[in-house]
py3Dmol code that shows the C-alpha trace and the ligand (Angstrom):
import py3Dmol

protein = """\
ATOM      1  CA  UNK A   1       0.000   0.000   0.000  1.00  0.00           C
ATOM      2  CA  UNK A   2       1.328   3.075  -1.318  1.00  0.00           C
ATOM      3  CA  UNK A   3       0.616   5.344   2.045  1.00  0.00           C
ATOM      4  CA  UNK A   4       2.759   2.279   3.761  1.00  0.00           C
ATOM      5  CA  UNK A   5       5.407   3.036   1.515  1.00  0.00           C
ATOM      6  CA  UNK A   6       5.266   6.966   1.535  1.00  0.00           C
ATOM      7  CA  UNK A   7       5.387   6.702   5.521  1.00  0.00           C
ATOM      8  CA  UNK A   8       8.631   5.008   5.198  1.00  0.00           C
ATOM      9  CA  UNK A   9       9.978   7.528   2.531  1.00  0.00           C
ATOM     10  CA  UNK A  10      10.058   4.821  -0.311  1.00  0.00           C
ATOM     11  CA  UNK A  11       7.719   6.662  -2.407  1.00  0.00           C
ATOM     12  CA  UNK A  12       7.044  10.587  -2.963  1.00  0.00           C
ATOM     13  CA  UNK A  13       3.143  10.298  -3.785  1.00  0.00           C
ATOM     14  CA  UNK A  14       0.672   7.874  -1.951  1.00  0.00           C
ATOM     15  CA  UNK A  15      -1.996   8.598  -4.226  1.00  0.00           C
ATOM     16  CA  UNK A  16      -3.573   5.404  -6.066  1.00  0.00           C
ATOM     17  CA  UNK A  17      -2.494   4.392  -9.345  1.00  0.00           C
ATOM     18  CA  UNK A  18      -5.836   3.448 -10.361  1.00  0.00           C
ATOM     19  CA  UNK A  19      -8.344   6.306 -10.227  1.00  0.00           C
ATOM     20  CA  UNK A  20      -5.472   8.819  -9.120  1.00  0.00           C
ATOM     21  CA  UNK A  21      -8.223  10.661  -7.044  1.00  0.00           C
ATOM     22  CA  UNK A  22      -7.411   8.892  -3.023  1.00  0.00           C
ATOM     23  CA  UNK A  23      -4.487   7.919  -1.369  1.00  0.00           C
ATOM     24  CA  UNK A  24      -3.886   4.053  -1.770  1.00  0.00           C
ATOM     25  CA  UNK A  25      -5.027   2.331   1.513  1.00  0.00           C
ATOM     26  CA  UNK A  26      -5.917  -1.221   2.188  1.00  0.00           C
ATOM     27  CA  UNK A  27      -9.379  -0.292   2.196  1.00  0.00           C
ATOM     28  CA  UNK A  28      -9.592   2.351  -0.657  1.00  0.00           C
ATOM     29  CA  UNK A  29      -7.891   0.110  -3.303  1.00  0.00           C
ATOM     30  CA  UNK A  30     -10.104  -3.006  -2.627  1.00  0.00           C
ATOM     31  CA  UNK A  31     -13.405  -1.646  -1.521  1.00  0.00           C
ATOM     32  CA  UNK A  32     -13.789   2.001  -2.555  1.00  0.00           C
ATOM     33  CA  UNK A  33     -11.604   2.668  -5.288  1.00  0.00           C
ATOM     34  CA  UNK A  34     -13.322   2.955  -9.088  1.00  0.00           C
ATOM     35  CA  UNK A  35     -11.271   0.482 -10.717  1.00  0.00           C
ATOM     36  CA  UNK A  36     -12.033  -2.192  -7.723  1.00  0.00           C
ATOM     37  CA  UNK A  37     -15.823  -0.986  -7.029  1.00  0.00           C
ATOM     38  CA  UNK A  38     -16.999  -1.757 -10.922  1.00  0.00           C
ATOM     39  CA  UNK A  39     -16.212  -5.696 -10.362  1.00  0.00           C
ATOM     40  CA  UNK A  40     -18.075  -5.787  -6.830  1.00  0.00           C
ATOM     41  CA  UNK A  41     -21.018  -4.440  -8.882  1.00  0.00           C
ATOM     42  CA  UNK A  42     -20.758  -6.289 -12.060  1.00  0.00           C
ATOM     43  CA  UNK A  43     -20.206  -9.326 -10.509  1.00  0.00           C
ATOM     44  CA  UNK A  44     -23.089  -9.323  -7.542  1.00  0.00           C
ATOM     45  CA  UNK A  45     -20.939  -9.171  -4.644  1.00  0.00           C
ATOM     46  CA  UNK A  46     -21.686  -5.422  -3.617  1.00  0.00           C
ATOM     47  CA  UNK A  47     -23.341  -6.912  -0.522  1.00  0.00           C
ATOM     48  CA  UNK A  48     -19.683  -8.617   0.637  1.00  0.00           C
ATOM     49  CA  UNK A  49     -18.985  -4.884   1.079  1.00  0.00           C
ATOM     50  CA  UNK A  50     -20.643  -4.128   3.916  1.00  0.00           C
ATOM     51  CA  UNK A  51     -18.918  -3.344   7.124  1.00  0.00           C
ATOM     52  CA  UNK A  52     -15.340  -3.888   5.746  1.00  0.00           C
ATOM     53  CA  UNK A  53     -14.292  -0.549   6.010  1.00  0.00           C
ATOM     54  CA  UNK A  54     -11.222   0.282   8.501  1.00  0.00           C
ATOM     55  CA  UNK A  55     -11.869  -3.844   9.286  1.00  0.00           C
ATOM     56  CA  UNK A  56      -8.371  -6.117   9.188  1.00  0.00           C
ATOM     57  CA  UNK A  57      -8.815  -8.346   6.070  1.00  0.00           C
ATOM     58  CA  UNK A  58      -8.385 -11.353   8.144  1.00  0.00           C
ATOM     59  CA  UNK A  59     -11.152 -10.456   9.990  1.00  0.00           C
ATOM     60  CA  UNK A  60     -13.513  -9.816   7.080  1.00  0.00           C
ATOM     61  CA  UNK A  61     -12.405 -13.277   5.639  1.00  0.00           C
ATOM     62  CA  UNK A  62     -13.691 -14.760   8.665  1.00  0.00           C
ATOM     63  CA  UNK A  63     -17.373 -13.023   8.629  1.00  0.00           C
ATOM     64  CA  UNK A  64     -17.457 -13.757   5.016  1.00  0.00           C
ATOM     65  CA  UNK A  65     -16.955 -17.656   6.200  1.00  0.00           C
ATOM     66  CA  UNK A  66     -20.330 -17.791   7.475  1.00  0.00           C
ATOM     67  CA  UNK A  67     -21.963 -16.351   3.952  1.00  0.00           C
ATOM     68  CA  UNK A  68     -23.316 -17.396   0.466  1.00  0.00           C
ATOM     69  CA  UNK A  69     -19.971 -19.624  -0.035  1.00  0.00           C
ATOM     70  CA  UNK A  70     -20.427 -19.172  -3.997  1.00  0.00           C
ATOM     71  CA  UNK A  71     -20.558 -14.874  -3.395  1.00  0.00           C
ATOM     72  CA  UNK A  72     -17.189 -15.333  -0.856  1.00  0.00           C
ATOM     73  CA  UNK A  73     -15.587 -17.294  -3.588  1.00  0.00           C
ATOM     74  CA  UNK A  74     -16.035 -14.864  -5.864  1.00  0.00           C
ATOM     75  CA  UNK A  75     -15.085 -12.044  -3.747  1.00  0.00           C
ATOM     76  CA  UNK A  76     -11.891 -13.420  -3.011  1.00  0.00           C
ATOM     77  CA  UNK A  77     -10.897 -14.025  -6.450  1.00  0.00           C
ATOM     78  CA  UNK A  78     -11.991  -9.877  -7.212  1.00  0.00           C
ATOM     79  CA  UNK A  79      -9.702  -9.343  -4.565  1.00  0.00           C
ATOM     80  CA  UNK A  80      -6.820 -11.406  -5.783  1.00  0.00           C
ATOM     81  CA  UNK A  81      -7.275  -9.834  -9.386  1.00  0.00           C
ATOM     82  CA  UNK A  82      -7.876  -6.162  -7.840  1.00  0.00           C
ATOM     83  CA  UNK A  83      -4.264  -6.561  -6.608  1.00  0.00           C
ATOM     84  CA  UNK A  84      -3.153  -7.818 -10.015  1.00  0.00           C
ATOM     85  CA  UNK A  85      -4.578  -4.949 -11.212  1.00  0.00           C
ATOM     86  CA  UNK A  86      -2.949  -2.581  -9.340  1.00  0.00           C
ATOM     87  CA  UNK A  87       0.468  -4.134  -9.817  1.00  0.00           C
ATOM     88  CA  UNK A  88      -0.094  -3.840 -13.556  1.00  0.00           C
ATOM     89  CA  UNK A  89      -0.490  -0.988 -13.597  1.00  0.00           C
ATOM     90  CA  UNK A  90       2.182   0.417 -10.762  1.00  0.00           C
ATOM     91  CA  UNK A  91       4.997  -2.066 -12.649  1.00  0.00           C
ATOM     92  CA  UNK A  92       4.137  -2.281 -16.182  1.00  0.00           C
ATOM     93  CA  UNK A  93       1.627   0.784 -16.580  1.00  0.00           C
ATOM     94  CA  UNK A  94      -1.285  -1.478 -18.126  1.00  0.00           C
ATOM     95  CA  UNK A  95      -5.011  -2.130 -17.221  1.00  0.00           C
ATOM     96  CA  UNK A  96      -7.874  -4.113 -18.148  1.00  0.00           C
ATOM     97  CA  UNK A  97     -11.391  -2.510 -18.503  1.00  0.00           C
ATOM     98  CA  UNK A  98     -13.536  -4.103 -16.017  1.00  0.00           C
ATOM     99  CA  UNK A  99     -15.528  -6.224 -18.351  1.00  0.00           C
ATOM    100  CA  UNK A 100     -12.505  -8.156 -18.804  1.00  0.00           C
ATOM    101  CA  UNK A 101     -11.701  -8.426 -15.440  1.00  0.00           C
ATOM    102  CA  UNK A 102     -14.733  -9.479 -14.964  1.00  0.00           C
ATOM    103  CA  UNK A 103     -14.946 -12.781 -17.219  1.00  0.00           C
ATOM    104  CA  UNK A 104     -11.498 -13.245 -16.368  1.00  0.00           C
ATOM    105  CA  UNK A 105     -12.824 -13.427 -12.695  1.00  0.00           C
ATOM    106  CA  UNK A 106     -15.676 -15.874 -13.715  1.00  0.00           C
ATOM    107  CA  UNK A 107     -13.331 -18.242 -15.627  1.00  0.00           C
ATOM    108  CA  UNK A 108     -11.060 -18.189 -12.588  1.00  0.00           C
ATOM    109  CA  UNK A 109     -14.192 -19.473 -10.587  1.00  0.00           C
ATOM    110  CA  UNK A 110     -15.120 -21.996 -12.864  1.00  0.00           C
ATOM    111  CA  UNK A 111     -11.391 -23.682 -13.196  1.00  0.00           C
ATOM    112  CA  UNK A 112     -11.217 -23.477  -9.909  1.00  0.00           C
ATOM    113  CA  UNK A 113     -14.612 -25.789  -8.856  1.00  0.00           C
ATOM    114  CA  UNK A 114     -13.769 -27.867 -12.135  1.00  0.00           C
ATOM    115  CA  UNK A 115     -10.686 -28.622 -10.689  1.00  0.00           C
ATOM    116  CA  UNK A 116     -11.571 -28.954  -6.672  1.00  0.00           C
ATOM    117  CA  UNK A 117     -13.939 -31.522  -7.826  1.00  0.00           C
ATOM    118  CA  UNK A 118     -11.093 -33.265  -9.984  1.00  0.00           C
ATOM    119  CA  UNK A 119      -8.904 -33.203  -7.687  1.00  0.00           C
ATOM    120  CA  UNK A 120     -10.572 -33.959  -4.294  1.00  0.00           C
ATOM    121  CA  UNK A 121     -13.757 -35.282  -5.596  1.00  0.00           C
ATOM    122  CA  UNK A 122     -16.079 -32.116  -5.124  1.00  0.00           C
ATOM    123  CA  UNK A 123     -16.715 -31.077  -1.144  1.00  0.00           C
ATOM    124  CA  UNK A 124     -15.698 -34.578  -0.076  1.00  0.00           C
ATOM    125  CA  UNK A 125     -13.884 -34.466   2.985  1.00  0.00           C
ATOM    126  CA  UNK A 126     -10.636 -37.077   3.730  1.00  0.00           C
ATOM    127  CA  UNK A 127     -12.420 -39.843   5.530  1.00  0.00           C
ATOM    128  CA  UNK A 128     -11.252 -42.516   3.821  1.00  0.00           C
ATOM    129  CA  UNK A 129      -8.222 -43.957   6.169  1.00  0.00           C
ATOM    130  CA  UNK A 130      -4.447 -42.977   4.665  1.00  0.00           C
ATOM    131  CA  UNK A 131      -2.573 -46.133   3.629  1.00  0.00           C
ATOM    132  CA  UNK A 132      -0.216 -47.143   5.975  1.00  0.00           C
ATOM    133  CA  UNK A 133       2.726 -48.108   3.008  1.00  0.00           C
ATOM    134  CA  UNK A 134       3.750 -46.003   0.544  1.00  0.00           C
ATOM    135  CA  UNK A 135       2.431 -46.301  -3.529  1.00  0.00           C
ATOM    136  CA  UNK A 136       3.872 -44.734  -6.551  1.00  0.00           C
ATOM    137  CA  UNK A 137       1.962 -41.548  -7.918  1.00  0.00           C
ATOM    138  CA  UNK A 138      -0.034 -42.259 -11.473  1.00  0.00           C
ATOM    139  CA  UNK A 139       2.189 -41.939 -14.559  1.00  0.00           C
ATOM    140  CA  UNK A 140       3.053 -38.417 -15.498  1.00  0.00           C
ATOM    141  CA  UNK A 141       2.968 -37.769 -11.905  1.00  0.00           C
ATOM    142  CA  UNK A 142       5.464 -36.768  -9.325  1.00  0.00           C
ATOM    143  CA  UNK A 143       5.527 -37.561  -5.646  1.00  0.00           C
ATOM    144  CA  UNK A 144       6.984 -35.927  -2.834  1.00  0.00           C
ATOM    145  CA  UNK A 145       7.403 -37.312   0.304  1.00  0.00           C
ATOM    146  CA  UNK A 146       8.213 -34.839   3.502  1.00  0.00           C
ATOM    147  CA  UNK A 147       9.258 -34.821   7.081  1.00  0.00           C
ATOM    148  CA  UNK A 148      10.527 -32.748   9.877  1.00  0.00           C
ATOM    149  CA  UNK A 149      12.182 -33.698  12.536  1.00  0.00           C
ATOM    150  CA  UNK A 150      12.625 -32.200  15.822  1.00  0.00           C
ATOM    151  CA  UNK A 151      15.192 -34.483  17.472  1.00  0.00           C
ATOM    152  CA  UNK A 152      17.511 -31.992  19.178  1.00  0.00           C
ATOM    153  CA  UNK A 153      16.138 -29.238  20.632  1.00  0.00           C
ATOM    154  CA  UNK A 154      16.537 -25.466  18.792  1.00  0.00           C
ATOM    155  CA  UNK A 155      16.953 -28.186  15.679  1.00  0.00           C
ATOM    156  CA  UNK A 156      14.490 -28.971  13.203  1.00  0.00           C
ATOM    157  CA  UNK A 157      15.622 -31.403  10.095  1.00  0.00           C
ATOM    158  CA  UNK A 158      13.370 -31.091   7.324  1.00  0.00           C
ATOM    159  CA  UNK A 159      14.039 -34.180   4.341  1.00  0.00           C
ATOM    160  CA  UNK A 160      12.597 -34.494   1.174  1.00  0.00           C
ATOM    161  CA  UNK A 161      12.060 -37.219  -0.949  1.00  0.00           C
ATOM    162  CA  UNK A 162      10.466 -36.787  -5.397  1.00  0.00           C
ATOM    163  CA  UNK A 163       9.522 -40.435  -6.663  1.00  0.00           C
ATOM    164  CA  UNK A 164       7.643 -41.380 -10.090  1.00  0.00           C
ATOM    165  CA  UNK A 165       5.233 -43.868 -11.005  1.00  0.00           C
ATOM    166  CA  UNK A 166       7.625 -46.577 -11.061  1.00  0.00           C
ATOM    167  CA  UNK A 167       9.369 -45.125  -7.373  1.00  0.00           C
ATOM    168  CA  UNK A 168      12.260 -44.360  -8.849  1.00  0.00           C
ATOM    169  CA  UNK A 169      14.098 -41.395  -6.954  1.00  0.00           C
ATOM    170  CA  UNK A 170      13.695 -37.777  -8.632  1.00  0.00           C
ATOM    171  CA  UNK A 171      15.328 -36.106  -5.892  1.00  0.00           C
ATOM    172  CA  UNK A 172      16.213 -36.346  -2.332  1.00  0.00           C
ATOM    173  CA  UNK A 173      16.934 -33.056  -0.266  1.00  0.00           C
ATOM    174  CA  UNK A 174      17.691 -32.030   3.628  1.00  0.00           C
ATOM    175  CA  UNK A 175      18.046 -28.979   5.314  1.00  0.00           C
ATOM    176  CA  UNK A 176      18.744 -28.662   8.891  1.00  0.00           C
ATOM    177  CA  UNK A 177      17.479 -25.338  10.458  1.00  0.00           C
ATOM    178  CA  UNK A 178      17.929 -23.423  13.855  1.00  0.00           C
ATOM    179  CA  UNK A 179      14.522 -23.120  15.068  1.00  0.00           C
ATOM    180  CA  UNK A 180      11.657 -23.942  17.676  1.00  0.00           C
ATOM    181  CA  UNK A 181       8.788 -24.839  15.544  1.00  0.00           C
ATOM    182  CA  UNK A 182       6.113 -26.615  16.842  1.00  0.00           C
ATOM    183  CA  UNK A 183       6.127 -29.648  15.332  1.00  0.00           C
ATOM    184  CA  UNK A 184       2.890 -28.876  12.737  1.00  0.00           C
ATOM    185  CA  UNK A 185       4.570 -25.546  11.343  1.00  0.00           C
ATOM    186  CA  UNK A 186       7.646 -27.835  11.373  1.00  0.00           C
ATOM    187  CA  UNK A 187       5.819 -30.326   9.268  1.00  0.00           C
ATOM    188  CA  UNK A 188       4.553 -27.527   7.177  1.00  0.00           C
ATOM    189  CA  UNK A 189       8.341 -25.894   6.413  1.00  0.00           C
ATOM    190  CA  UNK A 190       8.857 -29.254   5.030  1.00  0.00           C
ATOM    191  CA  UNK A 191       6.098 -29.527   2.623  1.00  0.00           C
ATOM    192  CA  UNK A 192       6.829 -26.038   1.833  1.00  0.00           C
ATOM    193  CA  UNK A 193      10.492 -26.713   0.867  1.00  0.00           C
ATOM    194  CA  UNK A 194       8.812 -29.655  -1.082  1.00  0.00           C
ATOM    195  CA  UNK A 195       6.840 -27.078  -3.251  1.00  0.00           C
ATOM    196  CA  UNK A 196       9.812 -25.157  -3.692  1.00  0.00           C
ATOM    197  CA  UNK A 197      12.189 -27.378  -4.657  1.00  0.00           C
ATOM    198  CA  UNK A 198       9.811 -29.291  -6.813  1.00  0.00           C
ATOM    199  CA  UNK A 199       8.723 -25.750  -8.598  1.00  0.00           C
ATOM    200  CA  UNK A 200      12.614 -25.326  -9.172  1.00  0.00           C
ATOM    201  CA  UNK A 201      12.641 -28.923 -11.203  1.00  0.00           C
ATOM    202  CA  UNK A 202      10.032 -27.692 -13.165  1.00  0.00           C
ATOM    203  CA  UNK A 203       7.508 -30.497 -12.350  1.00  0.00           C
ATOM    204  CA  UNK A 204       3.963 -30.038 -13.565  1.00  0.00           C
ATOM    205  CA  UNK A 205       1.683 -32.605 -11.637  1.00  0.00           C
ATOM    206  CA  UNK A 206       2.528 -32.857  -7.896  1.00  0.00           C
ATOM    207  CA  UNK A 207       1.398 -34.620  -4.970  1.00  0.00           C
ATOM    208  CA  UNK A 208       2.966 -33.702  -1.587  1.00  0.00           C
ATOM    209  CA  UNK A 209       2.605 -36.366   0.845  1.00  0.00           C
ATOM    210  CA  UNK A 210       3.223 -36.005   4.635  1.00  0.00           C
ATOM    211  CA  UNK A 211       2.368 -38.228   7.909  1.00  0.00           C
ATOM    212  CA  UNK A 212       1.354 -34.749   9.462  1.00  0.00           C
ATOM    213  CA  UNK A 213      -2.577 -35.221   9.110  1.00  0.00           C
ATOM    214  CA  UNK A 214      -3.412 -31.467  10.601  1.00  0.00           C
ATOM    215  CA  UNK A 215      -0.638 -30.402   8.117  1.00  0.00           C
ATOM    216  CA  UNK A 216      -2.567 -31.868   5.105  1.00  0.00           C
ATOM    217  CA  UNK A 217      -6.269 -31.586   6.164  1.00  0.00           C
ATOM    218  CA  UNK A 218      -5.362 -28.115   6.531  1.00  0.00           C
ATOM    219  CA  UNK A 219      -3.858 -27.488   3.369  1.00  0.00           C
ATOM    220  CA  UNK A 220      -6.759 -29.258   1.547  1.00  0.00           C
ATOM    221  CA  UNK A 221      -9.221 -27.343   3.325  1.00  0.00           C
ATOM    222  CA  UNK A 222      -7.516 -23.992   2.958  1.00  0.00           C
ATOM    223  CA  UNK A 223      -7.372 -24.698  -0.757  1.00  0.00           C
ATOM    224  CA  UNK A 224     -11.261 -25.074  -0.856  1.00  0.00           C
ATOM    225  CA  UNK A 225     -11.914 -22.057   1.668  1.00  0.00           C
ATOM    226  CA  UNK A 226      -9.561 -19.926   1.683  1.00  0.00           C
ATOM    227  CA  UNK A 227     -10.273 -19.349   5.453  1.00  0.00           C
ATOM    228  CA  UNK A 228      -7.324 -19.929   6.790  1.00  0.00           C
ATOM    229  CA  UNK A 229      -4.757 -17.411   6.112  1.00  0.00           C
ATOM    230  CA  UNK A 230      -1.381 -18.850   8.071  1.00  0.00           C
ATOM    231  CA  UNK A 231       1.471 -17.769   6.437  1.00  0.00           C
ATOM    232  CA  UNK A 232       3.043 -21.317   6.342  1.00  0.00           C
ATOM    233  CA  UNK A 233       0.028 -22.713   4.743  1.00  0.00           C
ATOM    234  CA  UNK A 234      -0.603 -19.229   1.996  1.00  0.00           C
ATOM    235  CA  UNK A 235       3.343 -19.487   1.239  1.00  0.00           C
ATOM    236  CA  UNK A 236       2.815 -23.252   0.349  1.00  0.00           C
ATOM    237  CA  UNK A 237      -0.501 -22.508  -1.704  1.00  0.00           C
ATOM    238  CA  UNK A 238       1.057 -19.538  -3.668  1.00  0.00           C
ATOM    239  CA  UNK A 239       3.994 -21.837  -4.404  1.00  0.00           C
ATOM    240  CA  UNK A 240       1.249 -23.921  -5.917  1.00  0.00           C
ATOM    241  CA  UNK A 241       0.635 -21.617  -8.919  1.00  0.00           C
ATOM    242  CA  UNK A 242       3.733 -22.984 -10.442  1.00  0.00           C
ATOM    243  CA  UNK A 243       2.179 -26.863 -10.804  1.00  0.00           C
ATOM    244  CA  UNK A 244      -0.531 -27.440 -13.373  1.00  0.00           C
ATOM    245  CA  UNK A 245      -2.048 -29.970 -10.923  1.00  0.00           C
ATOM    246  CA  UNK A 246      -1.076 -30.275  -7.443  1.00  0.00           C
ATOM    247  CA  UNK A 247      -2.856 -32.499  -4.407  1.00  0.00           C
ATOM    248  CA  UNK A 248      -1.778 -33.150  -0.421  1.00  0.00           C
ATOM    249  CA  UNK A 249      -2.169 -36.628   0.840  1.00  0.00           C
ATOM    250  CA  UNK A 250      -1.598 -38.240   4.239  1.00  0.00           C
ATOM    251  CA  UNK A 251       0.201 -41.116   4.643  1.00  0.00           C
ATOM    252  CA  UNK A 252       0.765 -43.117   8.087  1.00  0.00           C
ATOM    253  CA  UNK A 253       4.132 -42.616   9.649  1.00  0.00           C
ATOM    254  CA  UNK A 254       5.406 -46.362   7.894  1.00  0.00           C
ATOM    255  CA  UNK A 255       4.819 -44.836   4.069  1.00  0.00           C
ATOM    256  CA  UNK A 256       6.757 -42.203   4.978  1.00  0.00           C
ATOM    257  CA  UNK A 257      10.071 -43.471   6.042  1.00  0.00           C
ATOM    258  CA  UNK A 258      12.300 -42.188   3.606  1.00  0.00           C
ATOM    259  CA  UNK A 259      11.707 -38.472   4.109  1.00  0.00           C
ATOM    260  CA  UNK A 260      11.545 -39.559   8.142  1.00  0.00           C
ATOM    261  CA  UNK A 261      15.160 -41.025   7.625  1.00  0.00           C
ATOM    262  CA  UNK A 262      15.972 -37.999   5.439  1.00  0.00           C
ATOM    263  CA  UNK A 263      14.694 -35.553   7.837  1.00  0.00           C
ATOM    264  CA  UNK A 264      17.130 -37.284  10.439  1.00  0.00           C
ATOM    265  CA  UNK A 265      20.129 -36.997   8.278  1.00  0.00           C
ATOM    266  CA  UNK A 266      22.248 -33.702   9.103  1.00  0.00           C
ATOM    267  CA  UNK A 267      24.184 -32.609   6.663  1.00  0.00           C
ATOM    268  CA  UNK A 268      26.307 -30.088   6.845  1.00  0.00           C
ATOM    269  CA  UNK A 269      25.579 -26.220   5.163  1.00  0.00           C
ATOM    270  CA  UNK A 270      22.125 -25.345   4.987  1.00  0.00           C
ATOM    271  CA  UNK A 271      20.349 -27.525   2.468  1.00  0.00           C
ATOM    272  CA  UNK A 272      21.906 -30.315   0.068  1.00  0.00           C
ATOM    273  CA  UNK A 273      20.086 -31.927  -2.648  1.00  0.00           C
ATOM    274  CA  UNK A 274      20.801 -35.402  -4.312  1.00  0.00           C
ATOM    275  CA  UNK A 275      19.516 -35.784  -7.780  1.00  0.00           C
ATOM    276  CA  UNK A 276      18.509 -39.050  -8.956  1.00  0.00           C
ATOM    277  CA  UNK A 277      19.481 -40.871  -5.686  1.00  0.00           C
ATOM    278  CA  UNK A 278      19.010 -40.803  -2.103  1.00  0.00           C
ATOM    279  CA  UNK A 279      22.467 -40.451   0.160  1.00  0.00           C
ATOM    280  CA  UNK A 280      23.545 -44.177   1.111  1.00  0.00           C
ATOM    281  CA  UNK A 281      21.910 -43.870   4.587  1.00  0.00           C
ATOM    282  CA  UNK A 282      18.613 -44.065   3.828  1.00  0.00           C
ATOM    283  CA  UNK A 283      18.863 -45.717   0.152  1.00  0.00           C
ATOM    284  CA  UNK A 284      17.409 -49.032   2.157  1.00  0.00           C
ATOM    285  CA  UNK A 285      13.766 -47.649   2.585  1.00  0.00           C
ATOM    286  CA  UNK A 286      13.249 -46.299  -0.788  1.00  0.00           C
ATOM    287  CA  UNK A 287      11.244 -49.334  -1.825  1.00  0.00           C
ATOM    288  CA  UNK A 288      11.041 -52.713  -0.416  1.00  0.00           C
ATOM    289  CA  UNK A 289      12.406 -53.728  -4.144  1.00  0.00           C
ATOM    290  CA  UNK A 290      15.758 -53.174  -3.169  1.00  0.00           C
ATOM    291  CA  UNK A 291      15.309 -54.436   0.563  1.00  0.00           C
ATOM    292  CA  UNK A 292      13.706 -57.207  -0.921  1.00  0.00           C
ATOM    293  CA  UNK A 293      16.604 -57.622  -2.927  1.00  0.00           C
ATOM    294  CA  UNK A 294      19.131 -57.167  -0.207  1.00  0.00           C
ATOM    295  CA  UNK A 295      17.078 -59.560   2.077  1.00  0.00           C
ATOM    296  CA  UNK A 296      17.324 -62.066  -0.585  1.00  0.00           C
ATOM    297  CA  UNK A 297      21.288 -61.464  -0.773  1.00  0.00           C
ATOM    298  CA  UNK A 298      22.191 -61.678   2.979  1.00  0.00           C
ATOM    299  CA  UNK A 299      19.816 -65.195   3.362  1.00  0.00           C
ATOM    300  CA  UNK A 300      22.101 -66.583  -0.131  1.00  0.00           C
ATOM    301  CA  UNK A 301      25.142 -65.647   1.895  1.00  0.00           C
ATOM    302  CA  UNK A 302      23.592 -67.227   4.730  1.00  0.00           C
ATOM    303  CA  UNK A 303      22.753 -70.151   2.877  1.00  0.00           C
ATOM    304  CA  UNK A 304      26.105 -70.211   0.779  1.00  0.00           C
ATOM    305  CA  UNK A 305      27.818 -70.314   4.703  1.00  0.00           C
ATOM    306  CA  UNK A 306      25.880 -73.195   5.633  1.00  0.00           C
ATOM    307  CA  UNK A 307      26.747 -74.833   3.068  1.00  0.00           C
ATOM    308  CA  UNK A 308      30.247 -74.531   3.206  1.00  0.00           C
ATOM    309  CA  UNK A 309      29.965 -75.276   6.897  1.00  0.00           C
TER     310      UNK A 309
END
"""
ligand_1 = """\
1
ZN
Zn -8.262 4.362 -6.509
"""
view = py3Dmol.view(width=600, height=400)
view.addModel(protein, "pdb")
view.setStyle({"model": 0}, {"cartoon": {"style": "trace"}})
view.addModel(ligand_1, "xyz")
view.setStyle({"model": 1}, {"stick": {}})
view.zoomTo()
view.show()
């Protein structure tokens, strides 16, 4: 907000780059300004606008929680696109004319239920028990596997595991941090490192899995909602834009054992990142083919000693 910035001297004028006629607050630029007032009309939503003057956004959010969900889903899209707007226009001096704004706002609304039902199977809520091993994502599809842990104290370990279809390893990453996260933001830090790193490999189709259930009934809730506005959880959902289809998926504590093992290995620097393998230590949970396989090895030698014996 531009009066934010001319308070702290980093701009000369705090007037609003849209209508040029008020100083840029929070609650000019959204509610009252031209540019932003057009789309609460065209669109229906004028009624949203009542009582949100000089009120903290959160706390609007939270009164809009308990009204017409379709309206509230549209108003927070006119909001995310009113600050588009603006930023348009302040960075590349360019606007839309409302009507455009306008469809672009209803498209947004319609990807956006096409896709919640897609992905999570319309309102459904996650009932259905998590699996207790770990199975490979569809083909095309990339899985990431995350942990924290919070073995030492003032130490979290966050580790990182990307697998495909056939559980082959992407990517295996750790980062050890000085912190005292409770262990759900902890959880959370990892998934988020899982979005970035996975943005950064330029995957398309995610799925970020986690044995932190608040972690990932939150996430798939705030995706549907929008309610809840922790900045963990929004810097992991903004991340999100990069993937053309992402999901969040629980998985009991014995599906998740690589990333657990990862999360436990320090290494040393802030964050290290194996490509195509996982470092030797934890290279024995990354599928039960290659336990099986080493299973099968040590009873041969075993058997291969007998008979020599
Ligand atoms: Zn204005």
């Amino acid at each position: 907000m531009r009066v934010v910035l001319k308070r702290r001297h980093l701009v000369e004028e705090a007037i609003c780059p849209c209508c040029a006629r008020e100083d840029e607050t929070q609650s000019h630029l959204f509610y009252s300004c031209s540019m932003s007032l057009k789309l609460w009309e065209e669109l229906g939503c004028y009624v949203l606008l009542q009582g949100v003057e000089d009120e903290a956004m959160c706390d609007t959010l939270v009164r809009w929680s308990e009204m017409d969900a379709n309206m509230v889903q549209k108003g927070c899209y006119i909001l995310w696109n009113v600050w588009g707007e603006r930023n348009k226009k302040v960075f590349e001096n360019t606007s839309h004319p409302a009507t455009v704004v306008c469809q672009r706002i209803m498209r947004q609304v319609d990807d956006f239920n096409c896709y919640a039902v897609r992905i999570y199977g319309g309102m459904r809520s996650i009932t259905a028990p998590s699996p207790p091993r770990w199975y490979a994502p569809p083909a095309g599809v990339i899985k990431l596997n995350t942990d924290a842990s919070l073995a030492d104290e003032g130490w979290v370990g966050l580790g990182v595991v990307a697998r495909d279809s056939e559980g082959k390893v992407c990517f295996a990453a750790t980062k050890r941090v000085r912190a005292f996260w409770p262990p759900e933001v902890a959880e959370c830090k990892a998934i988020y490192m899982a979005t970035r790193l996975a943005k950064a490999h330029g995957y398309g189709d995610v799925i970020f899995e986690s044995d932190s259930l608040v972690a990932t009934k939150r996430l798939t809730k705030a995706a549907i909602f929008f309610s809840d506005l922790d900045a963990i959880l929004g810097d992991i959902l903004s991340m999100c834009n990069a993937f053309s289809s992402v999901s969040f998926s629980h998985v009991r504590r014995d599906g998740n054992s690589v990333a657990h093992n990862l999360a436990r290995v320090v290494p040393f620097g802030v964050e290290q990142c194996w490509e195509r393998h996982c470092p030797s230590v934890v290279t024995p949970y990354t599928g039960l083919g290659s336990f099986a396989l080493l299973l099968a090895f040590a009873l041969l030698l075993k058997l291969f000693a007998n008979y020599n014996g």
